[in-house]
N, C-alpha and C positions, 0 to 999 in steps of 0.2 A: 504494500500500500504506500510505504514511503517514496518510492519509485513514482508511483501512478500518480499523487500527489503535488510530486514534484514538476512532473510532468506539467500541470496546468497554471502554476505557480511562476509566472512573466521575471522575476526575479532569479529564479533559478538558471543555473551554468546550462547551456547548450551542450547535449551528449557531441552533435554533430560537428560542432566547433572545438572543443576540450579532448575527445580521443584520440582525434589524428596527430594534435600536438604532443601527445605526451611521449610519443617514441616508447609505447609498450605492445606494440600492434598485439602479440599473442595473447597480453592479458584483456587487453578488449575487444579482442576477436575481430581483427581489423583485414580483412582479406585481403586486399588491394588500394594502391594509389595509383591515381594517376596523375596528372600536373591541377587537375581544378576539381576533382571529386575522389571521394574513396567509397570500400565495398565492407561490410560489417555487420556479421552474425546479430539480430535480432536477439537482443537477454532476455525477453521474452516474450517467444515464437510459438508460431500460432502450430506449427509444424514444425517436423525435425529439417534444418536449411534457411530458414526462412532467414533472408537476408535483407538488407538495406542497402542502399545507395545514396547519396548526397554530395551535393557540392560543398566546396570547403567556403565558399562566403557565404554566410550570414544573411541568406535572402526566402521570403515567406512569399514572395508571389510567383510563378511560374513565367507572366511576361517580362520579368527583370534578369532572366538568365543569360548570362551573352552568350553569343554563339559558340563559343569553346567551353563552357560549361558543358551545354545541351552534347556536346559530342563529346568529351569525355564521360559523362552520367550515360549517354547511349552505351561508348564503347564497354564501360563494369556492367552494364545490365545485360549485353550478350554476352559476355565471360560469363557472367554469375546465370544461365537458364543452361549456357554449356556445361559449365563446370558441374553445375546440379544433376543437366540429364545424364553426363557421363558417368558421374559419382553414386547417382544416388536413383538413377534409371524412375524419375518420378512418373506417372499416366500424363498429367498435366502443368498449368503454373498459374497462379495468379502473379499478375506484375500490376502495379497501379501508384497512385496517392492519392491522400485524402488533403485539399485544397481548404485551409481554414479547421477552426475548433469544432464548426459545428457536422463541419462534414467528417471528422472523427479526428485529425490531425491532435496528435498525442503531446507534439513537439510544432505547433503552426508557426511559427515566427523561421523555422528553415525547413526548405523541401528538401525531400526526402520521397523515393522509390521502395516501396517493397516487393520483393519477390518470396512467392510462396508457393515452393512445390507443391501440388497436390498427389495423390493416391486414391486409385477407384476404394470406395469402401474408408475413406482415411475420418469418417467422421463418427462419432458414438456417444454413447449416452451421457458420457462424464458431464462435458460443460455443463448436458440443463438440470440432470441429475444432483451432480457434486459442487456444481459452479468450479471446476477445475478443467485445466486441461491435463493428458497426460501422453507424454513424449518417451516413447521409445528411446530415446540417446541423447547422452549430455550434450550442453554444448561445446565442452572440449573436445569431444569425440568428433563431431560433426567439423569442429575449427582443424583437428588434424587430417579430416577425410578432404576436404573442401580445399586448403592453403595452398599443396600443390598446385592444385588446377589453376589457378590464380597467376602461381607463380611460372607455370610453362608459358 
């Protein structure tokens, strides 16, 4: 809940801005950079993979992106559906964003990409049941299956 919280809290440090700097990629699951965006395991994923995307500036509206943003955030978003279908041979993917607080944006003040493998059959009783979800593989497992692909 502290997380979720924080999340909506305008005062709070930008995950999207503060990870890439810190020069810990492995401890925050930071898959890839490229010159104006990086690639970064969801802490918590709605599915095993579920990744992120974002540019490294500090922008909340989609037509403020410049041209080399949008094409580096392209080029991690095709590594990141390959890397996955290779990895992790998903049925499907969700890729999207949610534009603004009310459209669900977790973190709205920066875009952000998610990609989320799917699996025929990948949905069950938990969430409405337990209000939880439950993930088959940590996310270190998934950060060590995932890194190479990134990295060829």
């Amino acid at each position: 809940m502290e997380y979720i919280e924080a999340a909506h809290d305008e005062e709070a440090e930008c995950i999207f801005c503060e990870l890439p700097n810190e020069d810990r990629d492995d401890k925050n699951f930071i898959l890839s950079h490229e010159r104006n965006a990086s690639a970064l395991l969801n802490a918590f994923p709605y599915n095993p993979g579920h990744l992120m995307v974002a540019p490294f500036r500090h922008v909340g509206d989609l037509e403020e992106l410049a041209a080399e943003e949008m094409t580096d955030a392209d080029a991690l978003l095709q590594r990141a559906v390959r890397a996955l279908r290779t990895e992790m041979q998903p049925d499907g993917f969700n890729v999207g964003m949610n534009l603004g607080r009310v459209a669900g944006a977790g973190v709205p003040g920066h875009l952000h990409w998610h990609v989320v493998p799917r699996w025929n059959g990948d949905t069950n009783f938990m969430p409405v049941v337990g209000a939880t979800r439950v993930l088959p593989e940590s996310l270190d497992d998934t950060y060590e299956k995932l890194k190479p692909r990134f990295d060829a």
